[in-house]
C-alpha positions as CSV (number, residue, x, y, z in Angstrom):
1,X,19.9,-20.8,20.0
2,X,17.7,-17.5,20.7
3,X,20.7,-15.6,20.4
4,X,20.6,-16.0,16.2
5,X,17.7,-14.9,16.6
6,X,17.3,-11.5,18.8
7,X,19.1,-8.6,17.9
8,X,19.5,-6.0,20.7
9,X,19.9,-3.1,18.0
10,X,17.1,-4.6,15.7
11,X,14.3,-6.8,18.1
12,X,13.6,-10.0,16.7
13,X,14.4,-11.2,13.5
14,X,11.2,-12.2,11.4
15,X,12.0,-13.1,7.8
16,X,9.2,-11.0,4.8
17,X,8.3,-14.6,3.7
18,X,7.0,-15.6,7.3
19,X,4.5,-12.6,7.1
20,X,2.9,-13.4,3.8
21,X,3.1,-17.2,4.2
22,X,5.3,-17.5,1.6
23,X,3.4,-15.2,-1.2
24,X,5.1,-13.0,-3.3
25,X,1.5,-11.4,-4.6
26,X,-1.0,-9.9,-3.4
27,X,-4.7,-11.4,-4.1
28,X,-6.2,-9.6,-6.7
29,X,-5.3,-6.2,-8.6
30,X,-2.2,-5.0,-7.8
31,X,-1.8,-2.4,-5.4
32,X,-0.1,1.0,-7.4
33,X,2.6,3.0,-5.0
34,X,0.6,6.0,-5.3
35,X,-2.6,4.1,-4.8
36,X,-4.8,5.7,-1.8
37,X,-5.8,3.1,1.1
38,X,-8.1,3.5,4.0
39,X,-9.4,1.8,6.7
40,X,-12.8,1.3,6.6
41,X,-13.5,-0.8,9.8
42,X,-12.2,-0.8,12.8
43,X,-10.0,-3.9,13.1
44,X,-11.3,-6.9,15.0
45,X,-9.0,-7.9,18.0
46,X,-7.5,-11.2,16.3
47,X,-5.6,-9.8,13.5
48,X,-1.7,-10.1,13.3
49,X,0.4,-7.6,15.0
50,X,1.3,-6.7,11.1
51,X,-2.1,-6.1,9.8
52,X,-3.3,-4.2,13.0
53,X,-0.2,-1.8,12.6
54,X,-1.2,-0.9,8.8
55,X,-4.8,-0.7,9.9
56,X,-3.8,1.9,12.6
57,X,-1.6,3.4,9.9
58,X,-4.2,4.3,7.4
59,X,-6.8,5.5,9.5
60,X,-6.5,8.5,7.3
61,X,-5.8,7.8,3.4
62,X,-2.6,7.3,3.1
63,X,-0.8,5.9,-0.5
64,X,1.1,2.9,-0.7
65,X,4.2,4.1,-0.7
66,X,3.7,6.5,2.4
67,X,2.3,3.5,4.7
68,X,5.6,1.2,3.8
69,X,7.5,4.2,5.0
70,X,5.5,4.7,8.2
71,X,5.2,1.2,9.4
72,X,8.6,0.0,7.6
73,X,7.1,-3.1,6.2
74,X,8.7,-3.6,3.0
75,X,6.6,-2.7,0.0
76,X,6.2,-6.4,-1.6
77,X,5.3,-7.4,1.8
78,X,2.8,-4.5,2.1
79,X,1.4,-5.4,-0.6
80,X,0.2,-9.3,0.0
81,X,-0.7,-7.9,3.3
82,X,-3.0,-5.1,1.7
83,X,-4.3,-7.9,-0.3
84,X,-5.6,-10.0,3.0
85,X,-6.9,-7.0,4.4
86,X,-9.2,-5.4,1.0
87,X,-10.1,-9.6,0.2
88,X,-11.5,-9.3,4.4
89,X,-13.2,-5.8,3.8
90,X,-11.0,-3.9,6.2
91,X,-9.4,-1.2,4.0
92,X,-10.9,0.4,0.3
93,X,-8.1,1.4,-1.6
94,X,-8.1,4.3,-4.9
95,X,-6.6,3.6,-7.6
96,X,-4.7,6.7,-9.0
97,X,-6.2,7.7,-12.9
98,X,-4.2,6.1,-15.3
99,X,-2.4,8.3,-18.4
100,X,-5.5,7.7,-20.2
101,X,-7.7,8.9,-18.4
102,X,-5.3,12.0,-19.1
103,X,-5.5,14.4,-22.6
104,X,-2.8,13.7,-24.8
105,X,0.2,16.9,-25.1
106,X,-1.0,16.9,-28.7
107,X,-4.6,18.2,-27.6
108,X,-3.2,20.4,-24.6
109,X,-0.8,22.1,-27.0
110,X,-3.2,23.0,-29.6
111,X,-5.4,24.3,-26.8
112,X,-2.9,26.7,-25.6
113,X,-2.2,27.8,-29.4
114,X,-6.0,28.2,-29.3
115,X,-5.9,30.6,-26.1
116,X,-2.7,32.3,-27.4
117,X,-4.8,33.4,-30.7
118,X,-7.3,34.7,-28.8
């Protein structure tokens, strides 16, 4: 019966829904690819083997889509998991700027025209 469930290539064979309990979002805003995430505490000794290797993983800021890649948790996953850990107080995460936050080309291009005429 073990056998199904041990790969000798792959390790053992733990299914994305075991990890979040069966969530498919994460509590709160949702977390942005490119959003920044930190660890902001150092994690307590009884946390899952998943969230301990995120929390060693962004140590440093780190986005979204650079810890999924690093600790190959896939990114929906990542995502509830990020939840738990920001609702606990473990991690801060930065949102990036949004476009409006940005000029519009309109504005930018009658800038430059303004530079151009100088």
């Amino acid at each position: 019966m073990t056998e199904r469930w041990l790969d000798q290539d792959a390790g053992p064979i733990v299914r994305p829904y075991t990890l979040t309990g069966g969530r498919t979002r994460a509590t709160g805003a949702p977390f942005d690819l490119i959003a920044r995430v930190v660890a902001v505490m150092i994690p307590p000794q009884d946390l899952p083997p998943e969230h301990s290797l995120i929390m060693n993983a962004c140590r440093v800021p780190v986005s979204v889509a650079e810890l999924a890649t690093e600790t190959g948790i896939p990114v929906g996953v990542l995502r509830v998991l990020l939840g738990d850990l920001k609702g606990s107080g473990l991690i801060a995460v930065w949102l990036p700027a949004t476009a409006v936050a940005f000029p519009q080309e309109s504005v930018l291009r009658d800038v430059l025209a303004g530079l151009k005429a100088l």
